[in-house]
The first five atom37 places (N, CA, C, CB, O) and aatype in JSON, in Angstrom:
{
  "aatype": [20, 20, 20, 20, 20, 20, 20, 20, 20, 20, 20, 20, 20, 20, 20, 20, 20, 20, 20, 20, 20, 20, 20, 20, 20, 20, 20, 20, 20, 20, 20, 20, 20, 20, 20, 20, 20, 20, 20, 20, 20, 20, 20, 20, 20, 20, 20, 20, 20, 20, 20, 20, 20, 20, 20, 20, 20, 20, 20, 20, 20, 20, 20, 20, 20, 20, 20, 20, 20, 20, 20, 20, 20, 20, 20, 20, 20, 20, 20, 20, 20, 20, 20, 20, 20, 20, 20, 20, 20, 20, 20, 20, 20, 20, 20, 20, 20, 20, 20, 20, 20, 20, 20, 20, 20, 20],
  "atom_mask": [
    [1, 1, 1, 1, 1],
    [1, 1, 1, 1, 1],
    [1, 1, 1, 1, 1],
    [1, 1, 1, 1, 1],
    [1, 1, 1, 1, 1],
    [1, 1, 1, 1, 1],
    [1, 1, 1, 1, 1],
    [1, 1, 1, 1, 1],
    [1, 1, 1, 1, 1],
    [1, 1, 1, 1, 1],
    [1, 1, 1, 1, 1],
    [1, 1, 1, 1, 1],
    [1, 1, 1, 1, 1],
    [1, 1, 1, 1, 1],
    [1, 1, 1, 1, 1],
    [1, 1, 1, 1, 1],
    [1, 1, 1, 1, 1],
    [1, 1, 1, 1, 1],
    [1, 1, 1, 1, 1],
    [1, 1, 1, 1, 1],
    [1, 1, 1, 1, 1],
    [1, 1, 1, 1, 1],
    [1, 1, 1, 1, 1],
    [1, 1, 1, 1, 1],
    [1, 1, 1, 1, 1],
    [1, 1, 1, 1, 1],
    [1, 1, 1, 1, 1],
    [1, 1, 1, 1, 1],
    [1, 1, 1, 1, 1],
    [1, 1, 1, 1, 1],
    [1, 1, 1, 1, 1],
    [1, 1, 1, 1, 1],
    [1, 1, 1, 1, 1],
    [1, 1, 1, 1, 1],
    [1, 1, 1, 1, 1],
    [1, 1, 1, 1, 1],
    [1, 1, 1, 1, 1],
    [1, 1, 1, 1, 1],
    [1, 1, 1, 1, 1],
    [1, 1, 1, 1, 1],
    [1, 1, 1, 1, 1],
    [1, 1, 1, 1, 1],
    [1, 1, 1, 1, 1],
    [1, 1, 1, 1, 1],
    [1, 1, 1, 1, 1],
    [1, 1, 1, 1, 1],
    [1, 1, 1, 1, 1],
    [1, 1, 1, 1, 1],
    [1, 1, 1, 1, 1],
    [1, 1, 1, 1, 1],
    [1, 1, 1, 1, 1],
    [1, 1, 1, 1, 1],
    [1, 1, 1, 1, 1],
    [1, 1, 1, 1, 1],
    [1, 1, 1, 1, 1],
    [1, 1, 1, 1, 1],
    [1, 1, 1, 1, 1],
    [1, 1, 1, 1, 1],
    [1, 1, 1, 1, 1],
    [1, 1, 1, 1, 1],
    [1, 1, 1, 1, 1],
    [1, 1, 1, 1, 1],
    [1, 1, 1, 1, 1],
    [1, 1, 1, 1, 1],
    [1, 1, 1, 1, 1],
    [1, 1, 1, 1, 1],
    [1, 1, 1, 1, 1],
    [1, 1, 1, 1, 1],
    [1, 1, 1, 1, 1],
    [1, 1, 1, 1, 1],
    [1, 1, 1, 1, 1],
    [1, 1, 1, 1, 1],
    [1, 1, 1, 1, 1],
    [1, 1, 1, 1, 1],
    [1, 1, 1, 1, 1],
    [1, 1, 1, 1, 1],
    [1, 1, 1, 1, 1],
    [1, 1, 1, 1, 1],
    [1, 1, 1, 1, 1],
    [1, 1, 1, 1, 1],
    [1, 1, 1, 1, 1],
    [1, 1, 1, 1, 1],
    [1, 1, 1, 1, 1],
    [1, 1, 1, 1, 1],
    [1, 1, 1, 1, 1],
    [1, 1, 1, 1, 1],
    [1, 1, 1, 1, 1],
    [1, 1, 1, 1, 1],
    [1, 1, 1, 1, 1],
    [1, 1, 1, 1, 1],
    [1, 1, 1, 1, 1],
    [1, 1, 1, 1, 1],
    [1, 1, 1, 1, 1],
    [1, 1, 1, 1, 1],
    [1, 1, 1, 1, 1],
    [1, 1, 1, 1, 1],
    [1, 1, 1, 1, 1],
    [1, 1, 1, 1, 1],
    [1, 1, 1, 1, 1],
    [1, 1, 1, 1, 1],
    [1, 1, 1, 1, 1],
    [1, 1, 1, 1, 1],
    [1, 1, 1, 1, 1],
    [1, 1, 1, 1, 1],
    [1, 1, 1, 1, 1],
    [1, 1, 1, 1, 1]
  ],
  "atom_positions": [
    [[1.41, 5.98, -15.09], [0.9, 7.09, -15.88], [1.26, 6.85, -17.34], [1.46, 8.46, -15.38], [2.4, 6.54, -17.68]],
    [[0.08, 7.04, -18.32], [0.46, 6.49, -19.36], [1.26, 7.37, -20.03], [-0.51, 6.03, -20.04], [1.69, 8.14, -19.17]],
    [[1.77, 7.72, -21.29], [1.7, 8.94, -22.18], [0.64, 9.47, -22.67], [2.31, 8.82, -23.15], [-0.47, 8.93, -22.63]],
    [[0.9, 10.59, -23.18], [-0.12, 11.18, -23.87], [0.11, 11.69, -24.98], [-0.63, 11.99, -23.28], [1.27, 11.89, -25.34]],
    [[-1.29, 12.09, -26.0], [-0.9, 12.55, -27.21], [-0.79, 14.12, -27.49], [-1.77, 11.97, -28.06], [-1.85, 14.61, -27.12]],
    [[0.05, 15.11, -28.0], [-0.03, 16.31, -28.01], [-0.16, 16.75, -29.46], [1.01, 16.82, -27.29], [0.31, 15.99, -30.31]],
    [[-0.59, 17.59, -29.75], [-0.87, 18.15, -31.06], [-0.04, 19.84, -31.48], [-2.64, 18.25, -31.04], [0.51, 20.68, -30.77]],
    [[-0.29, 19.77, -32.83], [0.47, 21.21, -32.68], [-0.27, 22.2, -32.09], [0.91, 21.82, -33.98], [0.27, 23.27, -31.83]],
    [[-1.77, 21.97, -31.76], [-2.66, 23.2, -30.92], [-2.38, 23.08, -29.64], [-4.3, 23.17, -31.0], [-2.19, 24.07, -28.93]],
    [[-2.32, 21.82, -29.18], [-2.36, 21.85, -27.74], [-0.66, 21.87, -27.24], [-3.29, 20.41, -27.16], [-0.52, 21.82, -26.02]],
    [[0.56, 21.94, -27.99], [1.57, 22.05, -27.31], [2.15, 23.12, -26.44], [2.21, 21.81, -27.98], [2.75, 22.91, -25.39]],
    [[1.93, 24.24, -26.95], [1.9, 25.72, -25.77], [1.3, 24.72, -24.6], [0.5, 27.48, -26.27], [2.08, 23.8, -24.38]],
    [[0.53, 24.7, -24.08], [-0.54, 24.47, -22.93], [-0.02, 22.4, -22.43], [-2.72, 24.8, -23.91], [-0.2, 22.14, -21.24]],
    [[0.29, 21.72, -22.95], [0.82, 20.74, -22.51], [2.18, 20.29, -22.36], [0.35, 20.11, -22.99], [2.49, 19.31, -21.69]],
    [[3.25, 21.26, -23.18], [4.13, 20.91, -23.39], [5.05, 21.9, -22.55], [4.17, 20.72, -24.64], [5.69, 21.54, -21.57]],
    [[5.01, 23.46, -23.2], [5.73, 23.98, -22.65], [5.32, 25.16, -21.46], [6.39, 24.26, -23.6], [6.17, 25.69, -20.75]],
    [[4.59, 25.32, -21.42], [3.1, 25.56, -20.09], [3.05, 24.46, -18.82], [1.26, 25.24, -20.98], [2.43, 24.77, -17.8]],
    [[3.67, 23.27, -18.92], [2.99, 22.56, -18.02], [4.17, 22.42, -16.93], [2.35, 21.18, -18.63], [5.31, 22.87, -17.05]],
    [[3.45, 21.47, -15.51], [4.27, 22.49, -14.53], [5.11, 21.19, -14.02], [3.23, 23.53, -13.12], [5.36, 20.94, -12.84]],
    [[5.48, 20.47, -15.07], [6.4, 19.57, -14.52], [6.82, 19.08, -16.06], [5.73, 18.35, -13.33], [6.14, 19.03, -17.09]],
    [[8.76, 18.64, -15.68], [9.01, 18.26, -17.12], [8.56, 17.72, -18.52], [9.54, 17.77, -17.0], [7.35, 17.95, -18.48]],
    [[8.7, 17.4, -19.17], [7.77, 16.92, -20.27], [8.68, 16.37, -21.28], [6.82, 18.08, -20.9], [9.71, 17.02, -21.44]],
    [[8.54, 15.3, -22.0], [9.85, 14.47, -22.72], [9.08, 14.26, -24.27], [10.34, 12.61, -21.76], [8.74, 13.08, -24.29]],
    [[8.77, 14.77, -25.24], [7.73, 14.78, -26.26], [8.52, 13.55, -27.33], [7.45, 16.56, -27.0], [9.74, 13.43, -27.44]],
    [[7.83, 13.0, -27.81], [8.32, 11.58, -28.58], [7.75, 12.26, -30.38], [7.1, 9.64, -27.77], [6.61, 12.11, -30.81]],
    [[8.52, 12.75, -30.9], [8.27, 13.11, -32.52], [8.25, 11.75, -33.08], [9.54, 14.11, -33.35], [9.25, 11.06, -32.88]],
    [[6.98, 11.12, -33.95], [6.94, 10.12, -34.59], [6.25, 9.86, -35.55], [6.83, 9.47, -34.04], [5.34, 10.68, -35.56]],
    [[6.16, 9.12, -36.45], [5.17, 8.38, -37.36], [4.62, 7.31, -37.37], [5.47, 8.25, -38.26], [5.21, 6.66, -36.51]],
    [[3.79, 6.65, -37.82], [3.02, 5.46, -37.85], [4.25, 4.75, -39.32], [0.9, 5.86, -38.24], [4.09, 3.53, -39.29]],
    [[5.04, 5.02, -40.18], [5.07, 4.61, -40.79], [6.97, 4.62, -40.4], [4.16, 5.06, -41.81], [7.74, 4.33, -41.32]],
    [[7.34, 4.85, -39.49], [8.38, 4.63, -38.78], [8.62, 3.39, -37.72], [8.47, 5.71, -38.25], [8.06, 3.24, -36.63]],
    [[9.76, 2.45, -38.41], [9.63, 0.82, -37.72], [10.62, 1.82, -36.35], [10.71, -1.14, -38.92], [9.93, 1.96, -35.35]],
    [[11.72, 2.33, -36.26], [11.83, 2.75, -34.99], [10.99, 2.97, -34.34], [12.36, 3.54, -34.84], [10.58, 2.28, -33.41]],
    [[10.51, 4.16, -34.8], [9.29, 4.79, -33.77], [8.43, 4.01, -33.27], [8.4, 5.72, -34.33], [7.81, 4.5, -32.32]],
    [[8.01, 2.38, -33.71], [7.31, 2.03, -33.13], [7.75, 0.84, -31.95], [6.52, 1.84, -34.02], [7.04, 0.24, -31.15]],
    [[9.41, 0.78, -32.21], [10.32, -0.04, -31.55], [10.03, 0.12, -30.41], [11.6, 0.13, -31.74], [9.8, -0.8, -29.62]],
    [[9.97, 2.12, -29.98], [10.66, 2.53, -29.17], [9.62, 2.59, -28.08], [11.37, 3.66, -29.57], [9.79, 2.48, -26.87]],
    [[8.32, 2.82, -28.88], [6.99, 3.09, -28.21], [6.5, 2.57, -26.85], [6.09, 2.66, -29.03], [6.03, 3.24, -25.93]],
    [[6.8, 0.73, -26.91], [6.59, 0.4, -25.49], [7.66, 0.56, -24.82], [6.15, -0.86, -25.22], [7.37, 0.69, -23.63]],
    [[8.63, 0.61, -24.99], [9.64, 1.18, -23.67], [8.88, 2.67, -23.32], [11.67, 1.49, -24.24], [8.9, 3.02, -22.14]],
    [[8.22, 3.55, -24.3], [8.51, 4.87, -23.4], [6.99, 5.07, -22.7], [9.07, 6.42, -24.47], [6.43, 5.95, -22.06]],
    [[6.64, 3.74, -23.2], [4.88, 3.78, -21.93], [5.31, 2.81, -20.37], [2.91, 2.4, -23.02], [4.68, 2.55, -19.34]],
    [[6.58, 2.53, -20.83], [6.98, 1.75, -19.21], [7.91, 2.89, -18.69], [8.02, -0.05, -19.25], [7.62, 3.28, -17.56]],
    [[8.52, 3.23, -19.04], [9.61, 4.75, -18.62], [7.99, 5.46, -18.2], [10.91, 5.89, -20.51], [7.7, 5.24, -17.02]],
    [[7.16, 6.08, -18.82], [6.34, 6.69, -18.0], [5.56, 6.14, -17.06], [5.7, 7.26, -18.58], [5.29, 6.9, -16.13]],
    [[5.05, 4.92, -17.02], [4.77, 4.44, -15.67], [5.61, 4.35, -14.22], [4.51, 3.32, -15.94], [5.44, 4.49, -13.01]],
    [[6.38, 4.11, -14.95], [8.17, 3.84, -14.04], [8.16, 5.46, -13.43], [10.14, 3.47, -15.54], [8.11, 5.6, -12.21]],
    [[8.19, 6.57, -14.28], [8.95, 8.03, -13.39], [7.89, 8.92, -13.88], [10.83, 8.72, -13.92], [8.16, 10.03, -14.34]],
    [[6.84, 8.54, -13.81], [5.28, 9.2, -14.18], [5.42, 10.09, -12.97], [3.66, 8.02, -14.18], [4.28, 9.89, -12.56]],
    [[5.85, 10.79, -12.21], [5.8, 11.36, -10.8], [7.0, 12.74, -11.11], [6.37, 9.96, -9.39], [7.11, 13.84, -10.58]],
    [[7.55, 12.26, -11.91], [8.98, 13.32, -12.03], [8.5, 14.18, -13.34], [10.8, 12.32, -12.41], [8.44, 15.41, -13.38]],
    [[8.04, 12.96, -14.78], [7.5, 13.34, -16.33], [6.96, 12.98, -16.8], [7.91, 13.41, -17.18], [6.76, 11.77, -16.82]],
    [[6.35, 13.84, -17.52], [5.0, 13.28, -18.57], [5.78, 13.08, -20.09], [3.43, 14.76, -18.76], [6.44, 13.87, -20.76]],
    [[5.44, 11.88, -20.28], [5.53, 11.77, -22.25], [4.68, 11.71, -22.77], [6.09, 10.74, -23.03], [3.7, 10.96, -22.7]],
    [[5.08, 12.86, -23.66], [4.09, 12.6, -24.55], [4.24, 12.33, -25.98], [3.38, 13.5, -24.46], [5.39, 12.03, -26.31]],
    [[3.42, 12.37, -26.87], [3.95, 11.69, -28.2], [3.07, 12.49, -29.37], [3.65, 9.83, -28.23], [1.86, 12.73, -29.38]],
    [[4.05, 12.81, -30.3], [3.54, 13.81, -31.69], [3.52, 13.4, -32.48], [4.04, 14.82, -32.17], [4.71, 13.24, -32.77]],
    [[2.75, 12.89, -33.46], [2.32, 12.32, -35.03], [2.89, 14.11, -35.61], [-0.07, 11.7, -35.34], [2.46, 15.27, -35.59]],
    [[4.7, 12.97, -36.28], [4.44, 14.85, -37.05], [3.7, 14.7, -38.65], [6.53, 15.91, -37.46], [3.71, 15.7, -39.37]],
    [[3.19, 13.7, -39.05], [2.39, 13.33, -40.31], [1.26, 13.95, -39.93], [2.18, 11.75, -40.69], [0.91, 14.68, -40.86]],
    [[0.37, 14.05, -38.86], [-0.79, 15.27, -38.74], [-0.5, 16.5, -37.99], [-2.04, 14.78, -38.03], [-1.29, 17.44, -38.01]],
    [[0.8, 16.54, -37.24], [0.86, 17.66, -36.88], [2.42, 18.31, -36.93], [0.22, 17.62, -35.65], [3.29, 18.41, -36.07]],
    [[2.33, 18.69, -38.3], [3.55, 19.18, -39.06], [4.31, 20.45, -38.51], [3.12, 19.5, -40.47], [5.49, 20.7, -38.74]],
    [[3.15, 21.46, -37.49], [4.03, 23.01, -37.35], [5.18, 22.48, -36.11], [2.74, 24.72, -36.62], [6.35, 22.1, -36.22]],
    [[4.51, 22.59, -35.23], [5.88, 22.42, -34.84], [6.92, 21.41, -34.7], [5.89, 22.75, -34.01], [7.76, 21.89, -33.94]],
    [[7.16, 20.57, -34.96], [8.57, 19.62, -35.44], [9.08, 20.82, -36.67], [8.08, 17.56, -36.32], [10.26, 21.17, -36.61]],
    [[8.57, 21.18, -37.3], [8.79, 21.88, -38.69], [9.8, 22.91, -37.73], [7.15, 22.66, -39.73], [11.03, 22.89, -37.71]],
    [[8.7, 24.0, -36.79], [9.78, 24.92, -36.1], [10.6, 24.34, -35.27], [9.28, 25.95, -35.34], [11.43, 25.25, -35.26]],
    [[11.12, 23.39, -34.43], [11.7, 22.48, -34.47], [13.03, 22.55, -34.65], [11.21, 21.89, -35.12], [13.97, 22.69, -33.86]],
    [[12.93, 22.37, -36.28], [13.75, 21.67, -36.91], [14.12, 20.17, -37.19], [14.44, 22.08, -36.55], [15.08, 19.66, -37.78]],
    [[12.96, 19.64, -36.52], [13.04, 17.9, -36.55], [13.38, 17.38, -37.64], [11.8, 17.16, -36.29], [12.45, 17.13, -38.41]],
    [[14.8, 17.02, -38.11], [15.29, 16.12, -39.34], [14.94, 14.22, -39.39], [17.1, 16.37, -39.29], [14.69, 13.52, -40.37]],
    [[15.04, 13.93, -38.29], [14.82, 12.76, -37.84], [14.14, 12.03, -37.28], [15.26, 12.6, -37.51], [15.04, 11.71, -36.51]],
    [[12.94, 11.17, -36.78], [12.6, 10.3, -35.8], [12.94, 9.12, -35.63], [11.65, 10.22, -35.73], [13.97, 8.66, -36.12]],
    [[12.12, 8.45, -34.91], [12.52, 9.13, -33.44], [13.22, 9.98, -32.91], [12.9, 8.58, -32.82], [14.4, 9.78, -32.61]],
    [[12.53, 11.19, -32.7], [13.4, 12.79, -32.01], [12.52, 12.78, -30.63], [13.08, 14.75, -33.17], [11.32, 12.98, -30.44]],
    [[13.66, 12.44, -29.68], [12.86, 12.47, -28.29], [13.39, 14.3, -27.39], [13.59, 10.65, -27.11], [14.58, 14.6, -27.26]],
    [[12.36, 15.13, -26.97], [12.71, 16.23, -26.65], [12.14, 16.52, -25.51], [12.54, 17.04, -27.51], [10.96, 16.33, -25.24]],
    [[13.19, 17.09, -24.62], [12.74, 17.19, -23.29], [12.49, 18.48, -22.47], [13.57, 16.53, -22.66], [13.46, 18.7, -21.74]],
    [[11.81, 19.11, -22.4], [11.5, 20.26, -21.55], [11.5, 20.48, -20.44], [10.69, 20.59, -21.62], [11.1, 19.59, -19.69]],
    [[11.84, 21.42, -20.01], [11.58, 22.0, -18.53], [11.54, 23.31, -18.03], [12.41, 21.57, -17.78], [12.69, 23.75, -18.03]],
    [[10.58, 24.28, -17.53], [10.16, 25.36, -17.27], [9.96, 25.98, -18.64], [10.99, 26.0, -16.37], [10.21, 27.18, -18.79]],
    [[9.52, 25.21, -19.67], [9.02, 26.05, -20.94], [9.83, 25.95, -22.16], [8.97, 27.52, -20.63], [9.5, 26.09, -23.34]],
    [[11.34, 25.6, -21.42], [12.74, 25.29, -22.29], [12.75, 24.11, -22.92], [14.01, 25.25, -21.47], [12.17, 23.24, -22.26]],
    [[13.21, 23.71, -24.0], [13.78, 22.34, -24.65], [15.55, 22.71, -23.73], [13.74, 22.36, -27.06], [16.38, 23.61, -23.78]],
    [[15.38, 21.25, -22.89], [17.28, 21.49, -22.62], [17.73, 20.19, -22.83], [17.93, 22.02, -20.85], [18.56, 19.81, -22.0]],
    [[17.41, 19.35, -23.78], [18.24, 17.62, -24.33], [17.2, 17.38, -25.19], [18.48, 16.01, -23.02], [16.04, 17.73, -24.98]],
    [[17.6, 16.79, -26.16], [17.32, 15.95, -27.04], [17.75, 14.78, -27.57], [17.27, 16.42, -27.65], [18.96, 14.68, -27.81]],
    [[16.88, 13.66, -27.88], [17.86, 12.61, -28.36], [17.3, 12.19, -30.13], [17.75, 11.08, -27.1], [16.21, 12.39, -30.67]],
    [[18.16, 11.75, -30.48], [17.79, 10.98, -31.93], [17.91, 9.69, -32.19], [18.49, 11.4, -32.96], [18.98, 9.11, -32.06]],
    [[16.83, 9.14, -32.56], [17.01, 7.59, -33.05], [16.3, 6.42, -31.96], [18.81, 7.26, -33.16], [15.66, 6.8, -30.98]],
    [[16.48, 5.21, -32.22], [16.12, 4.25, -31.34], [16.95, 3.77, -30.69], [15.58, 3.4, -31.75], [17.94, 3.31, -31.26]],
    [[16.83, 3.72, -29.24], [17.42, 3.68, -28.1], [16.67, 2.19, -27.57], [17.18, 5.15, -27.21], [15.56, 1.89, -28.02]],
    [[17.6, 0.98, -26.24], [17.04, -0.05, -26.09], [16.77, 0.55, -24.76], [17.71, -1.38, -26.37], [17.68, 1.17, -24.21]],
    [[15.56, 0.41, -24.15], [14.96, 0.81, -23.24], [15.53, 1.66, -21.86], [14.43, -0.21, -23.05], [15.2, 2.61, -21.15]],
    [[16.69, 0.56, -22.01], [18.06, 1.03, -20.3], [18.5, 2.59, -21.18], [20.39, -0.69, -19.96], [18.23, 3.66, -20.65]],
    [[18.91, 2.56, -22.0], [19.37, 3.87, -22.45], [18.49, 4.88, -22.38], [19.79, 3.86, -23.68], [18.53, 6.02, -21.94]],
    [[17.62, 4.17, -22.96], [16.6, 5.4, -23.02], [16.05, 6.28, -21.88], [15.47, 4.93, -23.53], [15.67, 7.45, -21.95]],
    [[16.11, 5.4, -20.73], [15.39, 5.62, -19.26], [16.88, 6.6, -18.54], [14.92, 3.63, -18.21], [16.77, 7.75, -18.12]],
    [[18.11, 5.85, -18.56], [18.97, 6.24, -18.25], [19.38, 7.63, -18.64], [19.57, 5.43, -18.46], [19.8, 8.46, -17.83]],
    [[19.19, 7.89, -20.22], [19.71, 9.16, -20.72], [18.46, 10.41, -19.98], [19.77, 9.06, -22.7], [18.79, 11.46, -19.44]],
    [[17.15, 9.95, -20.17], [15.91, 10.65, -19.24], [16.32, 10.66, -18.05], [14.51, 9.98, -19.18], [15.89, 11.74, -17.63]],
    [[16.94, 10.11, -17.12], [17.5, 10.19, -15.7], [17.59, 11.33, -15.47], [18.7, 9.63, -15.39], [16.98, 12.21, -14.86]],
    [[19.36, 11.09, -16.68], [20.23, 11.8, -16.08], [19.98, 13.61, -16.29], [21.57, 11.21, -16.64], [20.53, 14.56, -15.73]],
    [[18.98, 13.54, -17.27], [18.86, 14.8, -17.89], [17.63, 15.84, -16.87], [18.35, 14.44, -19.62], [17.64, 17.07, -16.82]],
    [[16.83, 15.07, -16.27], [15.9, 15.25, -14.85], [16.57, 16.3, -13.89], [15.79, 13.71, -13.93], [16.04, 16.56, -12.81]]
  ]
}
């Protein structure tokens, strides 16, 4: 399962509406992390595509919510469940971490 892209219209309804966890990837095109991190988190979703969906936010076109947020940083990886943000991570992570810290937080 690949990721997907969410917007600030469609996040109510994909993000915190939807009926299984959700791990949202805050990023830019003009961020060398963010793009480090990118194919690890399309193999993490193939890998536990059954448990979560990722998805991924351009906050350069879609500014409201990272803004409400509070997103200081990206890579800001944020994870939901039943509607809640309950973990977050910051920065670039090498793939085992990344999958691992998503584990454990499941």
């Amino acid at each position: 399962m690949a990721t997907f892209n969410v917007t600030d219209e469609s996040f109510q309804s994909d993000v915190v509406d939807a009926d299984k966890p959700i791990l949202v990837d805050f990023w830019a095109d003009w961020c060398g992390p963010c793009k480090m991190i990118a194919p690890a988190l399309e193999e993490i979703s193939d890998e536990l595509g059954e448990k979560v969906g990722i998805a991924k936010m351009d906050i350069m076109e879609n500014p409201d919510v990272p803004g409400k947020l509070g997103v200081q940083g990206i890579p800001f990886l944020a994870l939901y469940k039943g509607g809640e943000k309950v973990a977050e991570l910051t920065g670039a992570r090498p793939k085992s971490q990344l999958k691992a810290w998503l584990e454990g937080e499941l």
